[in-house]
N, C-alpha and C positions, 0 to 999 in steps of 0.2 A: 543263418540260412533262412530264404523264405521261406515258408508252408510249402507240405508236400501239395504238390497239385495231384487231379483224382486220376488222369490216365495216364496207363504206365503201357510199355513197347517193348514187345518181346522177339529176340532176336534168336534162333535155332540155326546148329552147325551138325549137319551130318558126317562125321568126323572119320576117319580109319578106323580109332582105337575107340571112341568116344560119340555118343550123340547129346549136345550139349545145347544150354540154354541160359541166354542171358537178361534182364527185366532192366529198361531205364527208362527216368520219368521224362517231362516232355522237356525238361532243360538237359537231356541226354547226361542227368546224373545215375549213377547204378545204384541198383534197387535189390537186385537179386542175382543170385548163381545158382544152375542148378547142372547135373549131369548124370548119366550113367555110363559106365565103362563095361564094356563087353566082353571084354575078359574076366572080370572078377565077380560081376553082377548077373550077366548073364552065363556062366560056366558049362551051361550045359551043351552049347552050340561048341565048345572045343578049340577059339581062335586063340591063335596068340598075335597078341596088337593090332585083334579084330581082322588077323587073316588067318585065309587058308592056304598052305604054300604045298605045291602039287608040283611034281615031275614035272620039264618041259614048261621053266620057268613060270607056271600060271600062277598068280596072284589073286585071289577069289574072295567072296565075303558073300556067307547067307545073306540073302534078302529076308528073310522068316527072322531075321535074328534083328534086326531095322525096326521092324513091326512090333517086335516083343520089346523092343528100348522105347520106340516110342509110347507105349500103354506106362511102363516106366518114370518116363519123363514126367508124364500128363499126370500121373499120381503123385509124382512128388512136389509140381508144381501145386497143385488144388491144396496141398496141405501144406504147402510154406507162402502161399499167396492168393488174395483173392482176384482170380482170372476176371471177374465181372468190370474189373479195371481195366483191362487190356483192349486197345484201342487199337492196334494194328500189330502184327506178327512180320517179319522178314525173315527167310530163312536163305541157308547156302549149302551145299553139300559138297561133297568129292568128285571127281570124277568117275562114275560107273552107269553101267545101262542095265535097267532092270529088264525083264524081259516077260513080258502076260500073255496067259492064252489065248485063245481067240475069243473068249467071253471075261474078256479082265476086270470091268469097272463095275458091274453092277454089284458086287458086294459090296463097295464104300458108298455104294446110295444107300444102301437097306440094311446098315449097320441096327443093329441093337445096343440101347445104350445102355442096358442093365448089364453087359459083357467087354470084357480089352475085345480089344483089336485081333487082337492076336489070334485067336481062337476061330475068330468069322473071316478072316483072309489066311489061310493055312498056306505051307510053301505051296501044296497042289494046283494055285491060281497060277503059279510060274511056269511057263515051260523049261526055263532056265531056274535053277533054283537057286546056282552061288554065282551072284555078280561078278565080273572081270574089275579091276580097280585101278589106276592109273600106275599103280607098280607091275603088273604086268604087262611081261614084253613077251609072249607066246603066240601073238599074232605080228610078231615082228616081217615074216618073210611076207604077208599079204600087204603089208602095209609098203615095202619096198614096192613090190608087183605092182600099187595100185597107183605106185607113183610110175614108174615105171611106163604106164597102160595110160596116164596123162601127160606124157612126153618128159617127166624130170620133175628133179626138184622144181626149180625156177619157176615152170609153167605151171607147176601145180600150185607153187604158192601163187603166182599171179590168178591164178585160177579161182580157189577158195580161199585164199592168204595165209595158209600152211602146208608145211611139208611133212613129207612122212615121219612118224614115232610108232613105236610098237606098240602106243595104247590107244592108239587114232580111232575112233569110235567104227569108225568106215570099215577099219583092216579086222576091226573084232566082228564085226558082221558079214565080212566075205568070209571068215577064217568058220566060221558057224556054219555060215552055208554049206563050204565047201566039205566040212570034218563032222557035224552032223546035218543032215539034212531032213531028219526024223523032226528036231528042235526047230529047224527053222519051217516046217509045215504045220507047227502046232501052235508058231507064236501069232499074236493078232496084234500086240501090241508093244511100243518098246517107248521106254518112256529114260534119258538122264538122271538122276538119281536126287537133283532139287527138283527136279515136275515131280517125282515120285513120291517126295516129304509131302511138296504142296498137296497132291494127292489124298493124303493120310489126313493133313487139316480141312482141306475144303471138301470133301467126302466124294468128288469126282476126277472126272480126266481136267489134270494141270496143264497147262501149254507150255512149250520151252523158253525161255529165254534167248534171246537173240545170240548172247555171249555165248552160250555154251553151243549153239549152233554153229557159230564161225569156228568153234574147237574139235567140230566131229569128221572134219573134210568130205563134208556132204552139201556146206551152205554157200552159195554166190552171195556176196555182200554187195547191194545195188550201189548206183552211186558211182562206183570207178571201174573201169576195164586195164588194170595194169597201173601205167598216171598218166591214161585219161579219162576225163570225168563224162559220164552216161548218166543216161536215164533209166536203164535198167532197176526191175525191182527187185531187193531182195528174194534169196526164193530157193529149194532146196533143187541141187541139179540134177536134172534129170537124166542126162550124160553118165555122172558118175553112179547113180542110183542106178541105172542098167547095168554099168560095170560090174558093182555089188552084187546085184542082184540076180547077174548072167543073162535078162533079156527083160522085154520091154513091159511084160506083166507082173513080173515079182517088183520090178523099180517101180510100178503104178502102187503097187500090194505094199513096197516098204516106203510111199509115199502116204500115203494111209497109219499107218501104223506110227512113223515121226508125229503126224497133226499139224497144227498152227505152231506157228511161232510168235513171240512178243517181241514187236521190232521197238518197241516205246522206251527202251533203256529205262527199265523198270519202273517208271513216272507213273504206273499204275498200275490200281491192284488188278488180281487177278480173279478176284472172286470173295466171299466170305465164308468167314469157318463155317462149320457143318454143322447140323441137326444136334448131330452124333456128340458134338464138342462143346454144343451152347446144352443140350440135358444131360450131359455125364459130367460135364467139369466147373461149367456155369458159365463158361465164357458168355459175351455178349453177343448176343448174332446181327449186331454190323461189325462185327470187328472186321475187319480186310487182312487180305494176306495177299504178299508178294515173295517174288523170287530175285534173290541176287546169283546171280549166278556167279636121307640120306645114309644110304648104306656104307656107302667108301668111309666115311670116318670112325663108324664103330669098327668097320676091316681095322681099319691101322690101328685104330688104338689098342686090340686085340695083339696084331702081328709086332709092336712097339714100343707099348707101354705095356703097364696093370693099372692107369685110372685114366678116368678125366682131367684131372689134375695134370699128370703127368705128360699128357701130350699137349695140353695146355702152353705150360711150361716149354715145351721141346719147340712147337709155332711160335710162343714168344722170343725164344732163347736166337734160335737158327737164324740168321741175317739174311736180306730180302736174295731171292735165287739160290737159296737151299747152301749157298759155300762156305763153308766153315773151315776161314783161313786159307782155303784156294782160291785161283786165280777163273777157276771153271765156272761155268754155272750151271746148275743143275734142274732139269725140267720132267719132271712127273704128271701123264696122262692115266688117269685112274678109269677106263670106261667098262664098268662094271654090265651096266643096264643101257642098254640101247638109248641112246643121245640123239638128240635134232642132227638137221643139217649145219653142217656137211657132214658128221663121223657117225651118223647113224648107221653104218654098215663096218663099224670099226667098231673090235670089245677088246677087253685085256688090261694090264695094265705094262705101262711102257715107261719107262726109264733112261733118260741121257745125261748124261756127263760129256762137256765141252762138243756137243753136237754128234756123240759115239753112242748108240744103244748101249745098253749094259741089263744085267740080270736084277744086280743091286749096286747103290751108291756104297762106296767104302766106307763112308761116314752113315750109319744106320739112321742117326741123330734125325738127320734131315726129312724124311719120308715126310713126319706127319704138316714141319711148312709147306712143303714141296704139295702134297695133296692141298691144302688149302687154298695156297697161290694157284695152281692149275687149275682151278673152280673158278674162281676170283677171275684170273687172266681170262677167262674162256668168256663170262657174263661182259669183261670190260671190253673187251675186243667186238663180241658183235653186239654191243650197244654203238662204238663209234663206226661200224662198218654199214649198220640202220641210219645212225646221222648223216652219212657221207654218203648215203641214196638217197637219202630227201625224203623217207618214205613215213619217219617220225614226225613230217611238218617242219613250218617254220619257228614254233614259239619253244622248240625243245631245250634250245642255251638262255632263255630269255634273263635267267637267276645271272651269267656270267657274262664278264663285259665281252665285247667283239670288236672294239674298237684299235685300230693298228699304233696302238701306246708299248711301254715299256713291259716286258711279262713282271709278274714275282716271281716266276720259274727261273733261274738262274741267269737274272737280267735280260733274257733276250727278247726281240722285238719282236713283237707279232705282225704276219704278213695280212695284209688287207684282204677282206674277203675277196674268194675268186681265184686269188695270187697262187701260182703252180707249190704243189710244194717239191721241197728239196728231195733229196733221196731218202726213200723210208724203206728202202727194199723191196719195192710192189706193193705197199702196201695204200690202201685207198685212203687213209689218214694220216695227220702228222700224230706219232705215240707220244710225243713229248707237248703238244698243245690240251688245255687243260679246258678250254672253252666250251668246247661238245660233251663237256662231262657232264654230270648231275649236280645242280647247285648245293643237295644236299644227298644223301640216302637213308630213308625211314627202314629201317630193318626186321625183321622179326623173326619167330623161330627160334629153336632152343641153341642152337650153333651162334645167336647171335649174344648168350649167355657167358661167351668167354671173351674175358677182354681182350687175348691175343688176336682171336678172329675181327673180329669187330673194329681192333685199331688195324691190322690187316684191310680190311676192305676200305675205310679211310683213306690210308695210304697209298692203294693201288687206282682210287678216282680221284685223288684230291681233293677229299670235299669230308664235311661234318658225318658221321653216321647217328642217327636218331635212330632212338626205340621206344615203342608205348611205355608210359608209366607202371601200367598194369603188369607188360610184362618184366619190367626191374625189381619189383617188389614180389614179383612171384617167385622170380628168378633167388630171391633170399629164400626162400621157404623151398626151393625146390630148383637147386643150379641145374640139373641138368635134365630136363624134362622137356617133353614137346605137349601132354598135356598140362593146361593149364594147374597150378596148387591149388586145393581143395579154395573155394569161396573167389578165386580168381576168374576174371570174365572167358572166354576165349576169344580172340580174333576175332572170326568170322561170325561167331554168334553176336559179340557188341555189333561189330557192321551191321550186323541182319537189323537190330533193333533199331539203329541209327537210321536207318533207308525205312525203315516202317513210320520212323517219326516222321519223316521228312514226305513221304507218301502221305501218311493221315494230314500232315498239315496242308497239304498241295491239297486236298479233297475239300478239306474243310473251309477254307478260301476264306480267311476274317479279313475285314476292312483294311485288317493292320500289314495284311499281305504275307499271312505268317505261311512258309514254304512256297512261295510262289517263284524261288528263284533254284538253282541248279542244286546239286546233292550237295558239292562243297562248298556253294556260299553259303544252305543254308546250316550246316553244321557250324560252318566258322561265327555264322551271325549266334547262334544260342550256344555255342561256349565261349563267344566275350559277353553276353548278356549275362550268362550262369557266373561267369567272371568278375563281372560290376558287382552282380547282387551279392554275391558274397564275401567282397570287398577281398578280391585275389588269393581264393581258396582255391589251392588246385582241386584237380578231380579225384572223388574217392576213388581206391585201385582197387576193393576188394568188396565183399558183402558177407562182412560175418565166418571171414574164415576164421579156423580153428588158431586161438592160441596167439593171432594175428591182429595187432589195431594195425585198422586204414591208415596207411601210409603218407606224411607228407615229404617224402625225403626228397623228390625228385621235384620240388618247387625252383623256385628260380633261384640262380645263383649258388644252389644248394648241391650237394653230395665235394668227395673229396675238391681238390683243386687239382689241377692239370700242370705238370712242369713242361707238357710239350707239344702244349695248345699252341694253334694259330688261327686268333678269332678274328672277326668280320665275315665271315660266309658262311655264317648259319640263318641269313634270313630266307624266309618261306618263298617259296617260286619252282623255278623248274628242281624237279625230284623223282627217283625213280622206289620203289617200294622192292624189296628185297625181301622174299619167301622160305628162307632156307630151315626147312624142314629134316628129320632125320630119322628112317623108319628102322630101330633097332632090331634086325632079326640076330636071333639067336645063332642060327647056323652055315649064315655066310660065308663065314672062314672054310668051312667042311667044302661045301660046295664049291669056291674059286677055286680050293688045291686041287677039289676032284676035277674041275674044268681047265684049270689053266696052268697044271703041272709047275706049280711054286707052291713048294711047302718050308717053311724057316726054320721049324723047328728049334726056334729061338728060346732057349732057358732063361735066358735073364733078361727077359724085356724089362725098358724100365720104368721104374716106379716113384713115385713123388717124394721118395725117400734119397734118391739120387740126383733130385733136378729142383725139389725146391727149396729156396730159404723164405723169411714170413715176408709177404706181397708178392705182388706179382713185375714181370719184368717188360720191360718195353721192348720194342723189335729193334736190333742194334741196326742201326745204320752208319754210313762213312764218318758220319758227324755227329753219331751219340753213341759208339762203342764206348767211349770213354768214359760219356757223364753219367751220373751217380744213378743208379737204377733202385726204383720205389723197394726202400726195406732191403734192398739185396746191394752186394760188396761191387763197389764198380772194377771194370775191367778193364785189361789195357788193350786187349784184339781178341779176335775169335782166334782160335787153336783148333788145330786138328793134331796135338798129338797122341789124341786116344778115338778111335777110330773100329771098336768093338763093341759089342752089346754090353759087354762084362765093364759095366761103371764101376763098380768097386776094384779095378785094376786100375785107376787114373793113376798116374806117375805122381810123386808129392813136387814135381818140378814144372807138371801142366801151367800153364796157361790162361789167359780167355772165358772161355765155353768152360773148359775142363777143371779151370780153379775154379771157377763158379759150381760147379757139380763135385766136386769136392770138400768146398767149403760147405756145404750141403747134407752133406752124406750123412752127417751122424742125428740129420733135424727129425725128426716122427712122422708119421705120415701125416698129410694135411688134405681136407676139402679142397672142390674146387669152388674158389673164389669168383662169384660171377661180375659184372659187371656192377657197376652204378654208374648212377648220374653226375658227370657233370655240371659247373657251371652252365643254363641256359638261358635263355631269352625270353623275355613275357611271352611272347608270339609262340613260342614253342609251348610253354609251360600251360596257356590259354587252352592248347590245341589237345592237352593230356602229351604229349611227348618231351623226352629228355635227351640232351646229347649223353653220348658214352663213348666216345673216341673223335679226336678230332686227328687230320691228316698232317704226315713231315715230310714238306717237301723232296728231301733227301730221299727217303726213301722210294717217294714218287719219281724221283728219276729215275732210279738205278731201276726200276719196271720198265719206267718208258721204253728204256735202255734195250732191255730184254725184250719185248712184246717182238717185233720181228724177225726175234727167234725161236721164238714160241710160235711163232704163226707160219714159218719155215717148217718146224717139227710135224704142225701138226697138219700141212700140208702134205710129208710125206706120208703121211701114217693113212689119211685122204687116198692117195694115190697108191697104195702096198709097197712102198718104195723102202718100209722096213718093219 
């Protein structure tokens, strides 16, 4: 390894459960972890997973509890590193809007730095004191209304480039006005919840990020009206801001109160740490700072299983369309929490067998694929329904040929661009064309932890699934986790520091041109340079966690082998990045029976003691029900002839599914088994990522297959037509 160099970049994540921080030096290797968790650290605030969950689905988070993590952080950091190194900060947060009186800033000018934070911004600076957070959906009906009052979905996204959700920043400030109007005469200030961090570092009013502005349905994006291209400038509307705001004074008052925006796609700072931060912690005072700006599965696993494992197991087990040994197929809409367009005014969850509603599938087994694929189908569907408006650009297939040659899909020729397609049943795409997919998908998130899932999502785009290294090696110490395992980076905090490198270097301008070219050429140029000099060391995944040496499992060519890989399409190009997060509350189940009149009352959900044998299983398809599945006894077809919660009733003459769960039965309960790395590629390994599933065609059909019946379904469900 060469010599440490002296500046080091520190990257902060204002998290749900967590506010987290990550240290790398200027070759973007990690240096440091640090974190506080709000539940166990801070205890006296009362959250659990850093909420507060209130009647009238509201989803909440003290802000006083933000301020006290951050004094936290800042203490932990000074005593496990010296800050005088830190060269620039980038930070990210959640989604929430804090909300200040009409005298808000002047206390982070005039901080004292013999005191936290904490103590000199008390919640009393709030008009609001608990943040709304992007799991709440309690401003759901304003948010419809507001689309509604812009003529529609369509025109609203034409409008600001989204449409209504229940945590639309727009709908939670008409929902204020309208439900308190005491709060909304007392605020002066309302700041996103990264201006809010930056705030806390640079010791005044932070400006927004341009990104999170086009996410509050408040902001016109200059540049296009629709697809044609203007000279309009960006700029907050004024139109909608009177909607909000009910007349043309309070929209001037909550123009005021938004501020500037940063339309520079973060290419610079925003200012430097504070007074407060270079004499309490030692920081430097040039350092700069910038802003970057799932429930349903813990339901099922609850109402269907007893672990992780076991519904694990049940997604890998279930054949693609939930039919076990039927001819049917089965399609499961889980919309628990108010969803985008179009089914944002649809909640419940809905259930078909061969196109018939149903209360429950006969076969229990199937719930937990059936919920996965419905997720899955839903992101691949309107990815190709974006491609086929043209609204993603031209370079979105560039990874995938398009040329009218022979498919690998099941020999068939692809039509020339332009060329009508055949019948897809209305639908704007062909499902079976593999082109408009994602040449790969970078993944993350704890759901991306189970190999079923993850060879799932494969399967249903056709294409390699990638995961950070950091998080495969975490993922050992801690299968089923959305935070990070102790000494492991998080996401969004590694980004934050990577964009701070990348900023300090654009500043600093050397001869040699270091950062003077875009965020990911210049990450890509100093992790092959970090590459060279350590003569193809991957990247450390960890810093000093407990009990843990730094990982090189996920180097190249490294972790188990794949029996049912299909390589050439993992190289770098077009890719879409996949976020699937999973906010465990505790008392979901309580609450669906009490709203949506389904209770199971299921005794014997099952348990890893009925579904697994040692390894995990692949997803059976047409063409690998048969072969030999990793560690477990191959089958001759799926079987339905046990079709009960009660697994220890399987027939000793089952089947399929059912000899496999019987051959089973007597094994002990097991962990869940996370993923690893596959065989990858320099190019990937350079980049810190690892394959963990690669895609079977087969199974990719039998999707194709289905999607215009899934998009049938959930058409009528769109329409109340069931």
């Amino acid at each position: 390894m060469p010599p440490k160099t002296a500046t080091l970049f520190l990257g902060l994540e204002l998290a749900t459960d967590q506010l987290r921080a990550s240290i790398v030096d200027e070759n973007l290797e990690l240096v440091g972890v640090e974190a506080v968790d709000f539940d166990s650290e801070l205890p006296e605030f009362q959250t659990q997973g850093g909420i507060f969950t209130t009647p009238g689905e509201a989803y909440t988070t003290p802000v006083e509890m933000w301020v006290k993590a951050f004094d936290v952080l800042m203490e932990k950091l000074s005593k496990s590193h010296d800050l005088t190194k830190i060269g620039a900060i980038g930070g990210a947060a959640q989604q929430a809007l804090v909300w200040w009186k009409t005298t808000p800033i002047s206390p982070l000018q005039n901080l004292d730095p013999r005191l936290p934070i904490h103590p000199q911004v008390p919640s009393q600076s709030f008009s609001l004191p608990n943040a709304a957070i992007a799991q709440d959906t309690s401003a759901h009906t304003h948010a419809l209304s507001l689309e509604a009052a812009l003529g529609g979905p369509e025109h609203m996204a034409d409008r600001v480039g989204i449409c209504a959700h229940a945590s639309l920043i727009a709908a939670q400030l008409l929902r204020v006005r309208e439900a308190w109007p005491d709060i909304w005469q007392r605020t002066g200030r309302v700041q996103m919840a990264s201006a809010f961090l930056a705030s806390l570092v640079i010791g005044g009013w932070a400006i927004t990020g341009e990104s999170e502005a086009c996410a509050t349905g408040l902001w016109t994006h200059g540049g296009t009206s629709g697809s044609t291209a203007s000279n309009i400038q960006s700029h907050w509307d004024e139109n909608i801001l009177e909607i909000v705001g009910g007349n043309r004074d309070e929209a001037e008052r909550m123009w005021n109160w938004l501020g500037d925006v940063d339309t520079s796609g973060g290419r610079k700072k925003i200012g430097n740490v504070s007074r407060y931060l270079v004499d309490r912690y030692g920081f430097d005072p040039g350092t700069t700072f910038l802003v970057n700006a799932d429930v349903p599965r813990a339901l099922v696993r609850d109402m269907y299983t007893k672990s992780w494992s076991a519904f694990d197991r049940l997604v890998a087990i279930v054949p693609p369309g939930g039919s076990i040994g039927l001819d049917d197929k089965l399609f499961s809409y889980w919309l628990l929490q108010s969803d985008s367009y179009p089914v944002g005014h649809v909640k419940g969850i809905f259930r078909f067998e061969t196109g018939v509603k149903v209360n429950e599938f006969r076969d229990l087994r199937a719930n937990p694929r059936c919920l996965i694929e419905s997720q899955v189908l839903s992101f691949r569907v309107r990815w190709s329904r974006m491609v086929a408006s043209g609204v993603l650009g031209p370079n979105t297939t560039r990874n995938r040929t398009t040329t009218a040659t022979a498919s690998p899909i099941s020999g068939q020729a692809k039509r020339p661009a332009g060329a009508p397609s055949p019948n897809n049943m209305g639908l704007p795409f062909d499902p079976y064309d593999y082109v408009p997919l994602p040449g790969r998908i970078i993944a993350t998130g704890a759901a991306t932890n189970f190999p079923s899932i993850a060879n799932l999502v494969g399967d249903i785009f056709n294409t390699p699934v990638l995961v950070p290294t950091t998080q495969i090696d975490a993922a050992q110490v801690a299968p089923h986790r959305n935070a990070p395992a102790t000494g492991f980076p998080a996401r969004a905090a590694l980004g934050g520091a990577y964009v701070a490198r990348w900023v300090w270097g654009k500043e600093k301008g050397t001869s040699a041109g270091t950062g003077r070219g875009g965020f990911e050429e210049e990450v890509r140029r100093l992790m092959s340079k970090r590459w060279t000099a350590t003569g193809g060391t991957p990247l450390r995944t960890n810093a000093n966690a407990p009990g843990v040496a730094s990982k090189v499992g996920s180097a190249t060519n490294s972790g188990a082998s794949t029996p049912y890989g299909h390589g050439g399409r993992s190289g770098l190009g077009a890719n879409v990045l996949v976020e699937v997060d999973e906010e465990d509350i505790d008392d979901i189940d309580v609450r669906l029976n009490a709203t949506s009149g389904f209770g199971l009352g299921i005794g014997g959900a099952f348990n890893e003691n009925d579904l697994t044998g040692n390894g995990r299983l692949r997803t059976f398809t047409s063409s690998s029900v048969a072969s030999a599945l990793s560690g477990a006894t191959a089958v001759d077809s799926p079987s339905t002839a046990f079709t009960t919660p009660d697994v220890g009733s399987s027939s000793p003459g089952a089947s399929g599914i059912d000899a496999d769960i019987a051959a089973a039965a007597a094994a002990g309960p097991s962990a869940l088994t996370p993923v690893v790395a596959l065989p990858s590629t320099e190019a990937e390994t350079v980049m810190g990522l690892a394959k963990v599933a690669e895609p079977d065609v087969d199974a990719f059909m039998s999707y194709a297959a289905i999607v215009p019946e899934y998009c049938r379904l959930e058409g009528m469900l769109v329409k109340g037509l069931v």
